[in-house]
Residue frames as qw, qx, qy, qz and C-alpha x, y, z in Angstrom:
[[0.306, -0.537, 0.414, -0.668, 10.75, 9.62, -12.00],
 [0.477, -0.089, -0.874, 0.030, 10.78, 6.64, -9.61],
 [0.659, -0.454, 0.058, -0.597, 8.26, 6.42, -7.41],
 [0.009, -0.133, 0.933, -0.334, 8.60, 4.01, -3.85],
 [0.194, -0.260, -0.944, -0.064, 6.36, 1.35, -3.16],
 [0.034, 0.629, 0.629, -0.455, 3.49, 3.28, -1.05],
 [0.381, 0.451, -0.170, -0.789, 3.14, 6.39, -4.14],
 [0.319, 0.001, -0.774, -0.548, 2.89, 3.28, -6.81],
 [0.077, -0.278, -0.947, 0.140, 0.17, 1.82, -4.37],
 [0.017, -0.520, -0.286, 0.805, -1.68, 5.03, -3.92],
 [0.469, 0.261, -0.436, -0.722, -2.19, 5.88, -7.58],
 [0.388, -0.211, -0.774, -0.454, -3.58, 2.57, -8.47],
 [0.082, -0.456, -0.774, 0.433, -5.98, 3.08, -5.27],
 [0.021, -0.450, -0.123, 0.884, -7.12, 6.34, -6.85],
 [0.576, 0.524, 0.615, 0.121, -9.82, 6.97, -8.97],
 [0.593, 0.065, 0.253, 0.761, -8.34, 8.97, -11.71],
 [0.001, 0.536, 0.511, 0.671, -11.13, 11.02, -12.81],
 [0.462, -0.805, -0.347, -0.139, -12.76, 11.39, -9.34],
 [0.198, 0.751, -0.369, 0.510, -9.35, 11.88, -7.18],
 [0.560, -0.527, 0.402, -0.497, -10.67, 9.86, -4.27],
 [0.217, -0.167, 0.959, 0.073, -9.55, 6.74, -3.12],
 [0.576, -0.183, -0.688, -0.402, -12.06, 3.41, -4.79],
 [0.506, -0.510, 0.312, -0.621, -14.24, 2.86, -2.40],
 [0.940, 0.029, -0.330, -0.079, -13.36, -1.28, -2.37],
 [0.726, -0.105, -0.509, 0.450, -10.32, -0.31, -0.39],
 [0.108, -0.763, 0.246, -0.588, -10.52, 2.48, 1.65],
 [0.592, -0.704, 0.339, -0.199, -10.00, 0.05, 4.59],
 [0.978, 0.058, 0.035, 0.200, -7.49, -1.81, 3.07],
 [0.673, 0.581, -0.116, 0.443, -5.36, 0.68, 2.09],
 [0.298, -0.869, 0.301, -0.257, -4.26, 2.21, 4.82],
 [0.818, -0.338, 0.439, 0.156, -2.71, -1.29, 6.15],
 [0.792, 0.550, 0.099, 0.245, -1.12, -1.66, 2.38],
 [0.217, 0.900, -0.183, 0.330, 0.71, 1.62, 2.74],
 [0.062, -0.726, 0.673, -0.130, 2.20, 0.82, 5.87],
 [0.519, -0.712, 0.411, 0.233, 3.21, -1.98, 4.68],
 [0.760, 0.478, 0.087, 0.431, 4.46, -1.12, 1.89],
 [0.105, -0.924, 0.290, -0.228, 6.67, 1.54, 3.73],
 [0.725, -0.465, 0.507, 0.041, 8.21, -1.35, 5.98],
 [0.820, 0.343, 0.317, 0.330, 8.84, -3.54, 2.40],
 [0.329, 0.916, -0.138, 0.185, 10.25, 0.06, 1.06],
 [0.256, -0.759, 0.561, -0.209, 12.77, 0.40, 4.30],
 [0.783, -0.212, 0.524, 0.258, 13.65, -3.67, 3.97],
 [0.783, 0.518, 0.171, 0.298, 14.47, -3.25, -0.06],
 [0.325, 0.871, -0.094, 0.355, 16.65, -0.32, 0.97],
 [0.625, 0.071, -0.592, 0.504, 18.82, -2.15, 3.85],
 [0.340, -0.458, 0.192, -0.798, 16.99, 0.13, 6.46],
 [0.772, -0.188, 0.392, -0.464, 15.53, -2.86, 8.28],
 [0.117, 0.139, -0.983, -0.038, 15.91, -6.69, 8.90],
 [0.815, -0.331, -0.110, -0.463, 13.29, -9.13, 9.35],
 [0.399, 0.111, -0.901, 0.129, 14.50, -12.08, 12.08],
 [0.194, -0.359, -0.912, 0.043, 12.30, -14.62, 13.45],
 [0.027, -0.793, -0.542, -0.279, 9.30, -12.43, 12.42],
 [0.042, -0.910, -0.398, 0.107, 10.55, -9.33, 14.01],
 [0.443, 0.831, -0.091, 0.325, 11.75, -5.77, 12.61],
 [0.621, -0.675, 0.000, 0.399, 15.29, -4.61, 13.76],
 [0.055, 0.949, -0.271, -0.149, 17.23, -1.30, 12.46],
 [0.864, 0.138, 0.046, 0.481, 20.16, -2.31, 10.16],
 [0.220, 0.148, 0.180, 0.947, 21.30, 1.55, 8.79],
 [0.010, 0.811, 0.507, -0.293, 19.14, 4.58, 10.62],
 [0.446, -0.246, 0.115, 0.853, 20.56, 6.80, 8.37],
 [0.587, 0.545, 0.400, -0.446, 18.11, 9.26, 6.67],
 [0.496, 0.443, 0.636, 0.391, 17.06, 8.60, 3.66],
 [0.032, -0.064, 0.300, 0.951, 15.64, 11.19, 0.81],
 [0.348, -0.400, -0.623, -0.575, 12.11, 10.64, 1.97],
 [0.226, -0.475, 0.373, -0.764, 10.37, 12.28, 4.82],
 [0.732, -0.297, 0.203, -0.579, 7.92, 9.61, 5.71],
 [0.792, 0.156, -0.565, 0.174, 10.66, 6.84, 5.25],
 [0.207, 0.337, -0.572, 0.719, 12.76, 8.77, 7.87],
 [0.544, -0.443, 0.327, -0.632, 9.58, 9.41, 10.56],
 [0.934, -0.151, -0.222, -0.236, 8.91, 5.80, 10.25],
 [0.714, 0.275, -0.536, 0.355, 12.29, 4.47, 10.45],
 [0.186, -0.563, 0.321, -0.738, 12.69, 7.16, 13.73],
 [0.789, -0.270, -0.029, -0.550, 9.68, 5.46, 15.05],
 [0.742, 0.431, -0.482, 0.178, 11.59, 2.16, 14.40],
 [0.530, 0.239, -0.605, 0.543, 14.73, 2.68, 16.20],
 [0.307, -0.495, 0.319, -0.748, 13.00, 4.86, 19.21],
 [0.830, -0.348, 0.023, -0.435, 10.93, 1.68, 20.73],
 [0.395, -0.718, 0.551, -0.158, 12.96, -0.15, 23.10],
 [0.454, -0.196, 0.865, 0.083, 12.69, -3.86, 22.26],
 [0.124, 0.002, -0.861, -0.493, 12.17, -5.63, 18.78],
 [0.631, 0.359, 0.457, -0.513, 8.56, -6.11, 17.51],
 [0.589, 0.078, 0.762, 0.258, 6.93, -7.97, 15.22],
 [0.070, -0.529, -0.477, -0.699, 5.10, -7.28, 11.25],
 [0.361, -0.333, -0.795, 0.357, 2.28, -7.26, 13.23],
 [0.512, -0.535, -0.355, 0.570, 2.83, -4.94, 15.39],
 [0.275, -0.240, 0.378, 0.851, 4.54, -2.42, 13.29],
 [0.005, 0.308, 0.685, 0.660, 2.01, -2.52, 10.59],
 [0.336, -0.778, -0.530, 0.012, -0.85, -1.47, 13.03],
 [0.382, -0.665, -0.239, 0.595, 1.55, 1.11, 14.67],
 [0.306, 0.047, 0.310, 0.899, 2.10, 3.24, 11.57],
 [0.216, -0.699, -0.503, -0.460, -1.49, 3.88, 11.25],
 [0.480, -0.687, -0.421, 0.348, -1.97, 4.27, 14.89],
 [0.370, -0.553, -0.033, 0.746, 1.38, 7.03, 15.01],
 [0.120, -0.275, 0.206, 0.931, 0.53, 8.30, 11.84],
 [0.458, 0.584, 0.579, -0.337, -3.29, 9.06, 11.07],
 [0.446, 0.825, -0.024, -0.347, -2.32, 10.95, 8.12],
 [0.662, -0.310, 0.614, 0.298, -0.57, 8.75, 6.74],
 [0.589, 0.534, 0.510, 0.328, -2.62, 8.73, 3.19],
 [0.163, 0.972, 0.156, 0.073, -2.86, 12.23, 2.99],
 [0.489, -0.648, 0.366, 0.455, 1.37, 12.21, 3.47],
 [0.482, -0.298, 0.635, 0.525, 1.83, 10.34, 1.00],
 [0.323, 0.805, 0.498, 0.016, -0.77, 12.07, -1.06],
 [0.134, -0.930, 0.237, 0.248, 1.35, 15.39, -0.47],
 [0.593, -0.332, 0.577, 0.453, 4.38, 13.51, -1.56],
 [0.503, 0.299, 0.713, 0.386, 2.50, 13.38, -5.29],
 [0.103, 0.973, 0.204, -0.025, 1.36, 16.61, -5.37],
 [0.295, -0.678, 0.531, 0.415, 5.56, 17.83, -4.52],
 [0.380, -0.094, 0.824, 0.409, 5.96, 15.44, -7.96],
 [0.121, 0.302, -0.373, -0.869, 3.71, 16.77, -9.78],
 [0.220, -0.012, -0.875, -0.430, 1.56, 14.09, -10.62],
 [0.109, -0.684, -0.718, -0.072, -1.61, 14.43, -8.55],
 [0.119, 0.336, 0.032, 0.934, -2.80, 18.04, -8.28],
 [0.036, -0.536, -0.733, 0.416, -5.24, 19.11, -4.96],
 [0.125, -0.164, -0.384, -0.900, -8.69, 20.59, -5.39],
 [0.256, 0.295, 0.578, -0.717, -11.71, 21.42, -3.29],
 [0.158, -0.279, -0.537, -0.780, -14.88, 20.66, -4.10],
 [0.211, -0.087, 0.580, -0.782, -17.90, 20.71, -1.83],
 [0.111, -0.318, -0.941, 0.041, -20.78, 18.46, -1.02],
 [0.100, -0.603, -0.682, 0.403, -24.02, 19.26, -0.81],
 [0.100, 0.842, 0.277, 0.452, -23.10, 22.60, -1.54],
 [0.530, -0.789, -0.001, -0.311, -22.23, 23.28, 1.41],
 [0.599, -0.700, 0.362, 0.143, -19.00, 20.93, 2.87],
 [0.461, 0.710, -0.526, -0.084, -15.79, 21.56, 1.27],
 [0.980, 0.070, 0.175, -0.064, -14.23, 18.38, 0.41],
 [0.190, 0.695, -0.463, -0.516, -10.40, 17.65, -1.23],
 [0.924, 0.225, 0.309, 0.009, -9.67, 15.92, -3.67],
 [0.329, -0.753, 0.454, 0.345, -6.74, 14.81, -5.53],
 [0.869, 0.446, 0.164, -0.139, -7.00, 14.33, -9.11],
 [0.680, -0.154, 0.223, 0.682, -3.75, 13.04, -11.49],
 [0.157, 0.899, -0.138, -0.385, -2.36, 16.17, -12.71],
 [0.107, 0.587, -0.770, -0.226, 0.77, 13.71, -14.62],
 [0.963, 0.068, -0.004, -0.261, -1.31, 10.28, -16.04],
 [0.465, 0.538, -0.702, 0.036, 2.44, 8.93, -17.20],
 [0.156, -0.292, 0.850, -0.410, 3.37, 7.44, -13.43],
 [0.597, 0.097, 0.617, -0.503, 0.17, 5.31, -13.26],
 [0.873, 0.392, -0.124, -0.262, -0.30, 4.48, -16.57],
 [0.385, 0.607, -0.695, 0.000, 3.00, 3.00, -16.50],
 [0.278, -0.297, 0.725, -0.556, 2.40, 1.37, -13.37],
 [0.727, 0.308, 0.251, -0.560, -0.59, 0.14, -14.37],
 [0.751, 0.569, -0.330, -0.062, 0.32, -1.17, -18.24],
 [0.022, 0.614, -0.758, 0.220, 3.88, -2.80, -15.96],
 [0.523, -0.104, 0.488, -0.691, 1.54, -4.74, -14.00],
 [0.831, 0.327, 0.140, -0.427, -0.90, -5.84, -16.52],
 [0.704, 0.491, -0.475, -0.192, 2.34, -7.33, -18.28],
 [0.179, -0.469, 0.733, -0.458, 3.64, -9.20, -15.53],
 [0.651, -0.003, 0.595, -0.472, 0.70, -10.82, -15.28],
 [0.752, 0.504, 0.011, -0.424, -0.68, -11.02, -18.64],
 [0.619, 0.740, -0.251, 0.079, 2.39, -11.10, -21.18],
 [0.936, -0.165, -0.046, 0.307, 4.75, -12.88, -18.69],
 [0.230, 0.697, -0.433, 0.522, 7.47, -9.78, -18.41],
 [0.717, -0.079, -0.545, 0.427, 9.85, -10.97, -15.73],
 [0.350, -0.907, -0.073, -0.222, 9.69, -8.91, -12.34],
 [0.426, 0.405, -0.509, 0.629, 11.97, -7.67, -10.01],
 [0.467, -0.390, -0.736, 0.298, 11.66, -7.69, -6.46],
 [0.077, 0.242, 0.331, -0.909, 10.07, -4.27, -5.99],
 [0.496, 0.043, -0.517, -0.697, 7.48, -5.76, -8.59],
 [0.501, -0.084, -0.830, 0.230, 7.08, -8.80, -6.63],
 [0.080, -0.438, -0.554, 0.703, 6.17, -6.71, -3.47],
 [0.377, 0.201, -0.170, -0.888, 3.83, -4.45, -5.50],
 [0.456, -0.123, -0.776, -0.418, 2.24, -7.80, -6.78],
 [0.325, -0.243, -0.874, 0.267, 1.83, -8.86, -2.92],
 [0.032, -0.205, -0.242, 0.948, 0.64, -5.62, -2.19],
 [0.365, -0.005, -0.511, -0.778, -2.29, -5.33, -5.01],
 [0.498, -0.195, -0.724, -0.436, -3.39, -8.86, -3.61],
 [0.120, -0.182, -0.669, 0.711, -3.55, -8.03, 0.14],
 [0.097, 0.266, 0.058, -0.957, -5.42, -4.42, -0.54],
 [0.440, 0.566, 0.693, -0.083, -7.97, -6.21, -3.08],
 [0.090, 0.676, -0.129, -0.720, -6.77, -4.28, -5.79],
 [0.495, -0.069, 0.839, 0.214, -7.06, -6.94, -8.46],
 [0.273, 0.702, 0.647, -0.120, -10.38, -5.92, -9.34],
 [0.129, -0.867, 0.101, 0.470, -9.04, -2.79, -10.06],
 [0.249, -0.547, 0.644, 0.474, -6.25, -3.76, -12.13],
 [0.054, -0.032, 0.886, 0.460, -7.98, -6.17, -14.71],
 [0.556, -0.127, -0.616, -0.544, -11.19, -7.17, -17.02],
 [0.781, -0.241, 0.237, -0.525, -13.70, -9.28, -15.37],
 [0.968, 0.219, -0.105, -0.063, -13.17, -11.69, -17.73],
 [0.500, 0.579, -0.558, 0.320, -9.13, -11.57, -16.86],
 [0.309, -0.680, 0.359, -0.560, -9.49, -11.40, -12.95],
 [0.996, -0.086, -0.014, 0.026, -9.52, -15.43, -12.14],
 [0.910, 0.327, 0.050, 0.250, -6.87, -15.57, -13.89],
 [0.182, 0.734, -0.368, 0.541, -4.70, -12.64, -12.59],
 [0.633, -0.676, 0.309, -0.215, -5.45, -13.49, -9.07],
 [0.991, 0.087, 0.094, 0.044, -3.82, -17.21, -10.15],
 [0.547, 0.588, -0.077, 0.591, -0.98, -16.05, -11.96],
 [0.121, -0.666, 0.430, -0.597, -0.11, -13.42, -8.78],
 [0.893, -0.366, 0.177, -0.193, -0.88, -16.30, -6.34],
 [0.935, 0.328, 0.051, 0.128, 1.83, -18.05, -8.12],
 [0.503, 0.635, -0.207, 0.548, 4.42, -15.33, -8.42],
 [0.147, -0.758, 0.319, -0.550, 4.08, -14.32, -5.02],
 [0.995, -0.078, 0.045, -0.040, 4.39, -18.27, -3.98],
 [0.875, 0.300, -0.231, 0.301, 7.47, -18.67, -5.71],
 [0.644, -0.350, -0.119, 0.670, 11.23, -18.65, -3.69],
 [0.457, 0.469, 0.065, 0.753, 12.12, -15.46, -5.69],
 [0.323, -0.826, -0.390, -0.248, 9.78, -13.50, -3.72],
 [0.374, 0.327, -0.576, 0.650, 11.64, -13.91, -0.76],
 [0.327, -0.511, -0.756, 0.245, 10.25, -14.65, 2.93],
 [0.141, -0.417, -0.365, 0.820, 9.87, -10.89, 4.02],
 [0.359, 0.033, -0.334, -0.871, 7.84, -9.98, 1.26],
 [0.525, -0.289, -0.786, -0.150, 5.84, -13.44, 2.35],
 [0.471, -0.369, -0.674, 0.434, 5.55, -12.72, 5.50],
 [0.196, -0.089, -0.260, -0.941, 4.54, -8.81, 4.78],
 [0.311, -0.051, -0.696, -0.646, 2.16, -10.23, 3.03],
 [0.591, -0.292, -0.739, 0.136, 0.38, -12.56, 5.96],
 [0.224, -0.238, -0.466, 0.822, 0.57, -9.81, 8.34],
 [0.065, -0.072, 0.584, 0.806, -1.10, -7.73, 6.09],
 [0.422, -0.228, -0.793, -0.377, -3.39, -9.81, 4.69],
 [0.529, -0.480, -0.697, 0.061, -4.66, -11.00, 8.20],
 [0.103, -0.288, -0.292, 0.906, -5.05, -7.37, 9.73],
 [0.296, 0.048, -0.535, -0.790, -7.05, -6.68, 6.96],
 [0.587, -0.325, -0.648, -0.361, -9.47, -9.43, 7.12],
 [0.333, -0.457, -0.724, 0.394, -9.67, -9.32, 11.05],
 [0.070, -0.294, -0.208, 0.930, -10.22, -5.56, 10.73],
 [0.473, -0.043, -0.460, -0.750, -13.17, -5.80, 8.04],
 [0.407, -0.320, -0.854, 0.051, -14.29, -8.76, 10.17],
 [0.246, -0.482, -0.647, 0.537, -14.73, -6.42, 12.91],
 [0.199, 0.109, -0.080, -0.971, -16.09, -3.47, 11.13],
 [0.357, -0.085, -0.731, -0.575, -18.85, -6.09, 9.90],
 [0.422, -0.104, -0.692, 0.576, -19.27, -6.99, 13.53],
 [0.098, 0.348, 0.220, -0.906, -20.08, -3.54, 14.81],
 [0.282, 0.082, -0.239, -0.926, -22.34, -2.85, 12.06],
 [0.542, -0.323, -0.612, -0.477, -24.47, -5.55, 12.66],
 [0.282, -0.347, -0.605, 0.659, -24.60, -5.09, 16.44],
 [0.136, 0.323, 0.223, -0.910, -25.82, -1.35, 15.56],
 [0.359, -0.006, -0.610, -0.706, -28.21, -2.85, 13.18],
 [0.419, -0.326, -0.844, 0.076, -29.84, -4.72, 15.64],
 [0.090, -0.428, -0.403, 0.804, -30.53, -1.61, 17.85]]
């Protein structure tokens, strides 16, 4: 079963045992997902990047529900925008964004939902794997890429850039390996193969992220001062 670029990010954001995202990214991942949706709808000829901004090639639908709303979204807004832009507005238009593409894995079998309840008292879900295969594979794909030098393809390539946006690194390897993965993905996602829209993803990304943890850090030490 193939799985698109925002279910493989999801599982390795999940703790397996617990069902809930790792707490190291819960505020990363949201920005990951969408954009790895946007990378999903450029590998499938659904979108262009020029000079830095998105523009509808083929609005035709696809065979995925939360390709199509996005893509909708997309074509509906009058004049060209940038990453940016785009990457902030998926969250924005779709708050449930994780919990879509959470639903998506449950329809596949491979994570199964389940209530449990804090406290006693507030029910909670969770979404443990119900099918380990997809993630271990994902996972063990990965680790050779990095490790054992298997040659990617460019939906590996964006999955690499993806991992190192989202801080998922830590995740993915040993202590003693994790230098050395970050290096080794620094590298691959450097190189020409890559291709600029997966760079440039990436940089959007990336630097939402860190201005958006900047300002959560922000706030919290304003209300620490009160």
């Amino acid at each position: 079963m193939e799985l698109n670029l925002a279910e493989e990010l999801l599982l390795l954001a999940l703790d397996t045992d617990t069902g809930e995202l790792i707490l190291p990214v819960t505020t990363s991942i949201p920005y990951g997902i969408s954009g790895a949706i946007l990378l999903e709808l450029f590998n499938r000829n659904k979108i262009t990047l020029e000079d830095n901004l998105i523009k509808v090639k083929n609005s035709d639908e696809l065979d995925d529900k939360i390709l199509n709303e996005v893509l909708k979204l997309i074509s509906k807004e009058k004049e060209n925008k940038d990453l940016k832009f785009w990457v902030k507005k998926i969250i924005i238009e779709f708050p449930d964004l994780i919990e879509k593409v959470i639903n998506n894995l449950v329809d596949k079998s491979i994570l199964k939902k389940e209530e449990k309840k804090i406290l006693w008292l507030i029910p909670v879900e969770t979404y443990p794997i119900k099918d380990p295969l997809p993630t271990v594979n994902t996972r063990l794909r990965i680790r050779q890429i990095v490790l054992e030098d298997l040659q990617p393809n460019g939906k590996d390539l964006a999955l690499l850039s993806l991992i190192k946006a989202t801080n998922l690194v830590d995740e993915l390897f040993l202590k003693d390996e994790r230098k050395q993965a970050e290096n080794i993905i620094d590298d691959l996602i450097k190189n020409e193969q890559i291709g600029k829209v997966i760079k440039d993803i990436n940089i959007e990304i990336t630097s939402v992220i860190a201005s958006t943890v900047a300002g959560s850090v922000a706030a919290a030490s304003v209300v620490g001062n009160y």
